[in-house]
Each structure stands twice: as C-alpha cells, then as structure tokens.
C-alpha positions in Angstrom: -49.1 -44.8 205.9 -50.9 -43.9 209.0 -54.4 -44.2 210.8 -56.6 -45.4 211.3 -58.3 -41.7 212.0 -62.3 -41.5 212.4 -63.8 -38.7 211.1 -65.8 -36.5 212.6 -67.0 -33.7 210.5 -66.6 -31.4 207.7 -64.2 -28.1 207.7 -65.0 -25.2 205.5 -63.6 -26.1 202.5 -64.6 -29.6 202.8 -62.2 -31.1 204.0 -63.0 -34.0 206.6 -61.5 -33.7 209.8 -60.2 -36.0 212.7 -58.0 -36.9 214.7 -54.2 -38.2 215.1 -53.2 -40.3 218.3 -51.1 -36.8 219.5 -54.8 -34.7 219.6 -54.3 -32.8 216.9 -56.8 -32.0 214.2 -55.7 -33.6 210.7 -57.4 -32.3 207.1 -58.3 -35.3 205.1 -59.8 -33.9 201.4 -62.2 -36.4 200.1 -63.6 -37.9 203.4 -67.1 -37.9 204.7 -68.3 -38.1 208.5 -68.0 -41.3 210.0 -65.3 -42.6 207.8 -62.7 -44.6 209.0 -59.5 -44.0 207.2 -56.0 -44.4 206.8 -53.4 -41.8 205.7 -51.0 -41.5 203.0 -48.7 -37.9 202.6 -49.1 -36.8 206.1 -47.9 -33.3 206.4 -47.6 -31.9 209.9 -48.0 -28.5 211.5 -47.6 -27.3 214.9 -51.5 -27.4 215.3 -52.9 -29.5 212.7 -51.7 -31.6 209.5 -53.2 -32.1 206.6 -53.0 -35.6 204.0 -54.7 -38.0 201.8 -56.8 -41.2 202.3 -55.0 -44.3 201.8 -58.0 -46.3 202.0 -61.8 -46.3 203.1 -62.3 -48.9 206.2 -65.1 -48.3 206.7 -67.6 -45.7 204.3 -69.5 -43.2 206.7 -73.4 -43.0 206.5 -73.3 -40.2 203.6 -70.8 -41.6 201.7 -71.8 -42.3 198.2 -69.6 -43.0 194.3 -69.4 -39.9 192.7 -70.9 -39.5 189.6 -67.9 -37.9 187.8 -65.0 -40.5 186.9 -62.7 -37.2 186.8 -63.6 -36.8 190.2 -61.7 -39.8 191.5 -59.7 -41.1 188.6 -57.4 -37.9 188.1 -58.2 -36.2 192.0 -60.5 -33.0 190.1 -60.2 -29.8 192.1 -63.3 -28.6 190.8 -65.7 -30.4 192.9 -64.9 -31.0 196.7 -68.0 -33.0 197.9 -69.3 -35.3 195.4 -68.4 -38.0 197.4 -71.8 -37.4 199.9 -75.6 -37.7 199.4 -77.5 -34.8 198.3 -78.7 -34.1 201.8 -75.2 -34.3 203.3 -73.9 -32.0 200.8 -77.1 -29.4 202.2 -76.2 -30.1 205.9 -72.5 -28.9 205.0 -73.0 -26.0 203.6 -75.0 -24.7 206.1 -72.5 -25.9 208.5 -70.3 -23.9 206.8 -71.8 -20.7 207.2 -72.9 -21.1 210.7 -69.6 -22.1 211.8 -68.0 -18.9 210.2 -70.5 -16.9 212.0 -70.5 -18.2 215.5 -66.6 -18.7 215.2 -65.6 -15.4 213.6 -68.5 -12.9 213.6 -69.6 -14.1 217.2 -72.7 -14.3 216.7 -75.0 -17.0 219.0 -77.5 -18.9 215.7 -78.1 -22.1 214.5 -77.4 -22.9 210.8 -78.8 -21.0 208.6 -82.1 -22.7 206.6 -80.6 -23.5 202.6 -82.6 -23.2 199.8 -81.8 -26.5 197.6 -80.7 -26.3 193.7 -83.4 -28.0 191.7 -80.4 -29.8 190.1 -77.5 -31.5 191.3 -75.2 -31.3 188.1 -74.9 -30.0 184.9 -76.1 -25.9 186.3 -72.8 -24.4 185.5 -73.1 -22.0 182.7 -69.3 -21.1 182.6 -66.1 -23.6 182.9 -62.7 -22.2 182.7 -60.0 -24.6 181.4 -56.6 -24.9 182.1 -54.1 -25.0 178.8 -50.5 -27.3 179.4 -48.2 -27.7 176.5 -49.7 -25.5 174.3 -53.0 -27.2 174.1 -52.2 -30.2 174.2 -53.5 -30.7 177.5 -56.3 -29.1 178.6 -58.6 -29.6 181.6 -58.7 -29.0 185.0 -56.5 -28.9 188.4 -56.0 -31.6 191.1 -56.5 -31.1 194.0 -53.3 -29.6 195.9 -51.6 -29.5 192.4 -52.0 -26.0 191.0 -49.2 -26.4 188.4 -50.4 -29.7 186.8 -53.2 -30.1 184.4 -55.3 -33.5 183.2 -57.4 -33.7 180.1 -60.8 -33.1 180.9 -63.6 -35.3 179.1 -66.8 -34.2 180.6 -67.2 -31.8 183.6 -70.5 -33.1 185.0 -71.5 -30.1 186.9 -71.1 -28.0 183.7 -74.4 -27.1 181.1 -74.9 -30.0 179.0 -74.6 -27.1 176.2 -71.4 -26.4 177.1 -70.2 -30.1 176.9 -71.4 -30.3 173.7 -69.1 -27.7 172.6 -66.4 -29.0 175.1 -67.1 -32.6 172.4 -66.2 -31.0 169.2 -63.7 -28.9 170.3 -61.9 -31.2 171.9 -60.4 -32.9 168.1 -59.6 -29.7 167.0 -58.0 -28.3 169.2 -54.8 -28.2 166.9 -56.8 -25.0 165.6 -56.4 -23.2 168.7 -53.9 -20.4 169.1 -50.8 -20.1 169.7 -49.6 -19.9 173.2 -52.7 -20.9 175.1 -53.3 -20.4 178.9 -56.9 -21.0 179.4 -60.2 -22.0 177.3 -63.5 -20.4 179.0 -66.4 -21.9 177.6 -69.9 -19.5 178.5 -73.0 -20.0 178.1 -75.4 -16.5 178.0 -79.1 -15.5 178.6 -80.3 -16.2 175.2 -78.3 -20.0 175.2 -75.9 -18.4 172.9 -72.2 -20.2 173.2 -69.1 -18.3 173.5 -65.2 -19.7 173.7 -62.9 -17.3 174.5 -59.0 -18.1 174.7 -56.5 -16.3 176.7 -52.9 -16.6 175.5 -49.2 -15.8 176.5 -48.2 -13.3 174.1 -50.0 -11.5 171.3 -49.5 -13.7 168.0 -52.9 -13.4 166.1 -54.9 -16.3 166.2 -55.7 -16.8 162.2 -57.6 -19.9 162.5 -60.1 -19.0 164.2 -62.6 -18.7 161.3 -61.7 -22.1 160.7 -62.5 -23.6 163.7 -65.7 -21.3 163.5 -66.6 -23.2 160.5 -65.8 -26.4 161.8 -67.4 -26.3 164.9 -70.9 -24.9 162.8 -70.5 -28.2 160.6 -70.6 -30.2 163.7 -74.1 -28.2 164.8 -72.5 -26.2 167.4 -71.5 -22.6 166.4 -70.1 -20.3 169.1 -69.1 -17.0 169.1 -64.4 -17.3 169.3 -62.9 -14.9 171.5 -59.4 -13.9 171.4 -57.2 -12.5 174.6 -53.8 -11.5 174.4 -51.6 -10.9 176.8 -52.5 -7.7 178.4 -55.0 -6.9 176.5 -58.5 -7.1 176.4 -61.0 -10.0 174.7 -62.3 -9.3 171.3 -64.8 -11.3 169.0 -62.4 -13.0 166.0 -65.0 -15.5 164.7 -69.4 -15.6 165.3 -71.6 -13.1 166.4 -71.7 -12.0 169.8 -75.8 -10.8 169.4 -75.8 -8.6 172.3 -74.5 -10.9 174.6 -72.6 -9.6 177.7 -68.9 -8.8 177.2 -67.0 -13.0 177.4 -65.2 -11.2 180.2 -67.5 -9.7 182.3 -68.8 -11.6 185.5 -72.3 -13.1 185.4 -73.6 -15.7 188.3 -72.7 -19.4 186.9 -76.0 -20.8 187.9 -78.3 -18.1 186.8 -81.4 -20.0 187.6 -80.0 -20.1 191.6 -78.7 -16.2 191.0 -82.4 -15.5 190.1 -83.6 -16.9 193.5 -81.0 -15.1 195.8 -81.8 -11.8 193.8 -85.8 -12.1 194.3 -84.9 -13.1 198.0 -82.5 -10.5 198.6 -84.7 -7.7 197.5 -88.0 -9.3 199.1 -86.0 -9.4 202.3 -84.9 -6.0 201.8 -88.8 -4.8 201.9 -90.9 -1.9 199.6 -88.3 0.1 197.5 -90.8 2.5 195.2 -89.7 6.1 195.8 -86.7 4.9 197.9 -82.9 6.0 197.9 -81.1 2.4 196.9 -77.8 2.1 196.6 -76.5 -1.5 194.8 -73.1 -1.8 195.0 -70.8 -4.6 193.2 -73.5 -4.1 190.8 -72.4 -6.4 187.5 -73.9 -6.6 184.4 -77.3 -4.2 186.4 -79.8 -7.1 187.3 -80.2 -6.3 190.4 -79.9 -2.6 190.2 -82.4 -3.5 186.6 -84.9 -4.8 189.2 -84.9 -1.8 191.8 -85.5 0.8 189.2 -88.6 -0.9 187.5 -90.1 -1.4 191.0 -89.5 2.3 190.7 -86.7 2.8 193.3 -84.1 5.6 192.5 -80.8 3.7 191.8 -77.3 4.7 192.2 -75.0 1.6 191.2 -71.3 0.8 191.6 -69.7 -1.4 189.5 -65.4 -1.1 188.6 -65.9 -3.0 185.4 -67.1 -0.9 182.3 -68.0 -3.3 180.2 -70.5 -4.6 182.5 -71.4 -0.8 183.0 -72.0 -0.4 179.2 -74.2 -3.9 179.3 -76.1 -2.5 182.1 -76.8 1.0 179.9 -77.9 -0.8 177.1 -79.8 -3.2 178.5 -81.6 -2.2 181.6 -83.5 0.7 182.6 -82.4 4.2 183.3 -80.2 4.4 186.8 -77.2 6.2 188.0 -74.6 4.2 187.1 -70.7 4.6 188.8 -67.8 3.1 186.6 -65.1 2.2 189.5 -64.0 0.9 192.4 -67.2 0.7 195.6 -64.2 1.6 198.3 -63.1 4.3 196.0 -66.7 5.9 195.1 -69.0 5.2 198.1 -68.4 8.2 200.1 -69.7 10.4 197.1 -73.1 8.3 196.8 -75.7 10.5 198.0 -77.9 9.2 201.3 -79.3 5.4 200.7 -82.5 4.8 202.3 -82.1 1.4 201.5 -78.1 -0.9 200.3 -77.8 -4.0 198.3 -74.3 -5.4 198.5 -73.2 -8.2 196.3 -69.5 -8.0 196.8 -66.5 -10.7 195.4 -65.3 -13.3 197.9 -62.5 -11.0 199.0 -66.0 -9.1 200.8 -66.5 -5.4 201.5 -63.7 -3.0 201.7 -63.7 -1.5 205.1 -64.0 1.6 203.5 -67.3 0.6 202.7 -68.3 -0.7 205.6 -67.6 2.5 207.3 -69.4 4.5 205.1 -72.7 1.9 205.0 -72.1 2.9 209.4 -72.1 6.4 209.3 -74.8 6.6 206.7 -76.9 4.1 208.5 -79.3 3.4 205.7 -82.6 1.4 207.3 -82.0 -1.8 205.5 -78.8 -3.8 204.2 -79.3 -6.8 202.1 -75.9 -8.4 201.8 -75.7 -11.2 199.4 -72.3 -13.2 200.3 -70.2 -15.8 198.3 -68.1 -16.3 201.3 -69.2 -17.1 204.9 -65.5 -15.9 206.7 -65.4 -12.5 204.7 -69.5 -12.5 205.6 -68.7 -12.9 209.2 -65.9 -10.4 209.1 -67.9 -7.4 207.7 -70.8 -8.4 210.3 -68.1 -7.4 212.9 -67.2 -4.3 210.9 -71.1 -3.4 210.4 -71.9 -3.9 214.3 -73.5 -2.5 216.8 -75.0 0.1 213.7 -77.1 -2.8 212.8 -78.1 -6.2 213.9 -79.0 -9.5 211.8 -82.7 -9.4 211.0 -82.3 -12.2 208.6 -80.6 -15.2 207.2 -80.5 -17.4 204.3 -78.2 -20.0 202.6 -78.3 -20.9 199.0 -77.1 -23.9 197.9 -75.3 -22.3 194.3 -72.8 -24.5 193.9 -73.5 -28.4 194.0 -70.8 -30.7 194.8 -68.7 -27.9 196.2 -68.1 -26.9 199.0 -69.3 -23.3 198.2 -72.4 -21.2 199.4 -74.3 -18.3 198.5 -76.0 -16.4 201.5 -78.0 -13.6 202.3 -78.0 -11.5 205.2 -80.6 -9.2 205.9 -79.7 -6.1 208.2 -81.3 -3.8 210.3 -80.4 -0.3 211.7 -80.5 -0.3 215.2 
C-alpha cells in the first residue's frame, strides 16, 4: 500500500491523476479531483506509474455512488466515470478535448462548449457481451483485465429494451450455440431487437428457433443472428424487417448522433447545388440528408452492407464501396467534405487529398480528440478552425463526440 496521493485532475481516459512523493505523475482509475487516496498495485515507469485505490480518505467535491453495482462490485470496464456528478462528467469531457488540442494539435483555445445528453443512462442502443466457458459466463471486462469476464445482470447505460431481452435470455442461455465468443444485443430504428452471436468455429446453431420461441413466450421476440468463424452474420431465427445488416455500424445513441449530424451539416453552411463529398459514410444518413437538401453526393463507405442499406433506403447519391484512403483521389472536386471517420481518424492519404483539393468547408465529426488533433496538424495551414463543438455521446465514459468546423484559408 502506498499514499496518501491528492488528486488533482482527470487524464484522458479518465483516469485521475497525482502525484507520488518522487514527482512523478501516477494513474489512479476510479478517482475524482480532490480525492485523497491510498494505493494498492503500484506499477512504476520511468515517468509515471499507474495503480488502484486502496481507500477513499477523503471523497473530492464531485464524487458521487455510482448508480451501477457492476460498476464497483466486479471493477466494469464499460463505464470509466460514474463515480462523478453529472456536471463533473461534462467538465471532463471537454477537458479532454481541449487538452488533446492544445497538447497535440497546438492549437491556443479554451474547452470546447458540450452539448449535454438529455439522459444520463440507459441511451445505448447496442451492448456487446463477452462469452467465457462456453456461455456460461457472459458479461463484460474489468478494468485492466481483458482476458476475464463477470456475469453481467443489468448494464445501466444500455436501452431499457435491450435489458429486457438481456432478462430472458439470460435463463436460457443453455440454448445458445456452441462455441460462443460474444452476444451483441441491438436495438434498430423501428425498436426492433436483434441478438446476434459470434462463435469459434462453424457448428450450426440448431436451437435457435427454439430460443426464438421462447424468448416470444416471454414477450420479447428478437430477430437470432448467427456468426461463424470467418464468416459473415446471417438471420437463423425472426425477421429482420428491413433493419440494417446486425453487423453494420450505426451510432449507439442515435438520439445524440441526430444532434451532431444536424450540427455538423448546419455548421457546414448551404449545400443545394453543391459538390459534397461524405466520407466514412455508414448506413447514408448523413450523405441521406445532403442529397434531399439537394446537394450532389459522392459517398465513401468500405462496408457493403451498409452501402446496400444506404441504396435501399435513402435517396439517390453516388455511392463508393471501399476503403476513403484507397478511393478519395478519384472523387471528383468537393465544394463542400463531411468526415465522420473511426477512432483510428483520417488516413493521411486523405488528408492530403482534402489539402490539395482544398474544398471551402470541412465538417469533421471526431470520436477521438488525439486522432482529431493529429489530422488538424495534417490539415494545416490549408485551413484553420472556424468552429468547435463537444458532444457529450457517451455518459459515464470517458468518451466524446466533437465537431470541427474548417475553413479554407
């Protein structure tokens, strides 16, 4: 055991931070800003070191009992921050993005303003589940402990929908397939519930039209999804109705993904008769959006089956199957870029292109502040930062959507 260590404030995952009697900084998961703490599993670096409360002296300010019995009872990795108030939670997030951008993309601005969530917990609309002894365990990860898995009862930041399923499944799991891995449970559009498993191997899963039927008896039907090894997911049991494909990405809070779309493409300013490009396009919301404010669309997006939803679902566009790094050079001139890459950020084959293209307007919608700040870098001095928001996406995490706005100098 060691400390006690104060500490002073929040790192980008979410980690507190302070300070050991040597000066350097340690990473204490778990802690809030003005706690005083002692230490358990101190690992040391050259720089830093990282380890685990011990006990709470004394609770900072913002320090509050998290809702979630998971969260402390079995360490869940899902949530990082559920230990603070509401308005602590806000104050961190936008921390975390200004941080990234003053420390890595050098740029002198103050926090960014965050748009709350109008709720706190249960906004997720997908939950993937972790499989451990062939279904017999199946749950979540601690934190630090990607190998082990507890049994999850309730995930509190998940759609009350989907917890309902979670409920019945959870006796019958015995009719699950063999050689599990993970259980997604999805919720779409319509409020139609989908469970798709994902399993080592390719041995048929033959009761799945009996746990169909069992989970309809208990008021809850969902569409079953079966994915083998290596292969992709396929309806065994319900009726997908048009839904997206189980595997294809959709936002996990659609009512927030609403707002960042409407914001991003406000920001981005008049698009009727305009060259757009959307790249990292999805399932076509966005790019769905551009074309019926009458905008001439070409979209990138490397999964098909998102591609295909897009076709059938949205108005007419040009629509690229592949890779954005791979394709963007061939895009004809944008006027006008939406960017909604994965947390990985833009390729910097992309970024080069969206430089010597130099389109007027760039609205880059960000799931990462660090990859954010690095393509900044790449994207200056073609353009500056006209504009800044932070979305708060992802309650009780220490994740945060944001939207930059950029102009073409």
């Amino acid at each position: 055991m060691a400390g006690p260590v104060r500490i002073l404030r929040l790192a980008a995952g979410g980690d507190g931070v302070g300070k050991l009697p040597d000066g350097r900084a340690v990473f204490v998961p778990r802690t809030a800003p003005g706690d005083l703490v002692t230490l358990r599993g101190l690992r040391p670096a050259r720089r830093f070191a990282r380890a685990r409360i011990a006990q709470v002296l004394e609770p900072g300010p913002d320090r509050v009992e998290p809702r979630c019995p998971h969260y402390t009872a079995d360490d869940c990795g899902g949530c990082q921050l559920q230990h603070l108030t509401e308005p602590a939670q806000l104050a961190a997030r936008r921390a975390i993005v200004g941080d990234a951008l003053r420390r890595l993309g050098h740029l002198d601005l103050p926090d960014p303003e965050i748009e709350p969530a109008q709720t706190a917990f249960a906004y997720r609309t997908k939950v993937t589940l972790a499989a451990a002894g062939g279904g017999r365990t199946i749950g979540l990860h601690p934190v630090d402990r990607p190998a082990a898995v507890f049994d999850l009862e309730r995930c509190h930041i998940t759609a009350d929908s989907l917890m309902e399923v979670w409920a019945a499944l959870r006796p019958l799991r015995g009719l699950l397939p063999i050689g599990l891995e993970q259980v997604v449970l999805r919720l779409d559009r319509a409020g139609g519930r989908h469970l798709l498993t994902r399993v080592r191997g390719s041995r048929v899963w033959t009761r799945a039209p009996e746990l169909a039927g069992a989970l309809a008896r208990k008021g809850v039907p969902v569409v079953l999804w079966w994915e083998p090894e290596g292969g992709v997911p396929r309806v065994v049991a319900g009726r997908e109705a048009g839904a997206p494909h189980a595997s294809v990405f959709e936002q996990v809070h659609p009512a927030m993904g609403d707002r960042v779309r409407a914001y991003a493409l406000e920001r981005l300013g008049p698009s009727t008769g305009r060259r757009v490009w959307d790249l990292y396009a999805g399932i076509g919301e966005t790019t769905a959006a551009l074309a019926r404010s009458g905008a001439q669309v070409e979209s990138v997006e490397r999964e098909a089956r998102a591609v295909a939803h897009a076709e059938a679902t949205g108005p007419a566009a040009v629509r690229h199957i592949g890779n954005a790094e791979a394709l963007v050079r061939r895009l004809g001139p944008p006027d006008l870029v939406v960017t909604n890459p994965p947390r990985v950020g833009m390729d910097s084959a992309v970024t080069e292109a969206l430089v010597s293209r130099r389109p007027e307007r760039i609205a880059y919608v960000s799931c990462d502040p660090a990859t954010l700040a690095r393509d900044l870098v790449r994207l200056g001095p073609a353009f500056r930062l006209a504009d800044l928001r932070a979305f708060d996406m992802f309650p009780q995490t220490a994740h945060v959507e944001t939207v930059a706005v950029l102009e073409r100098t």
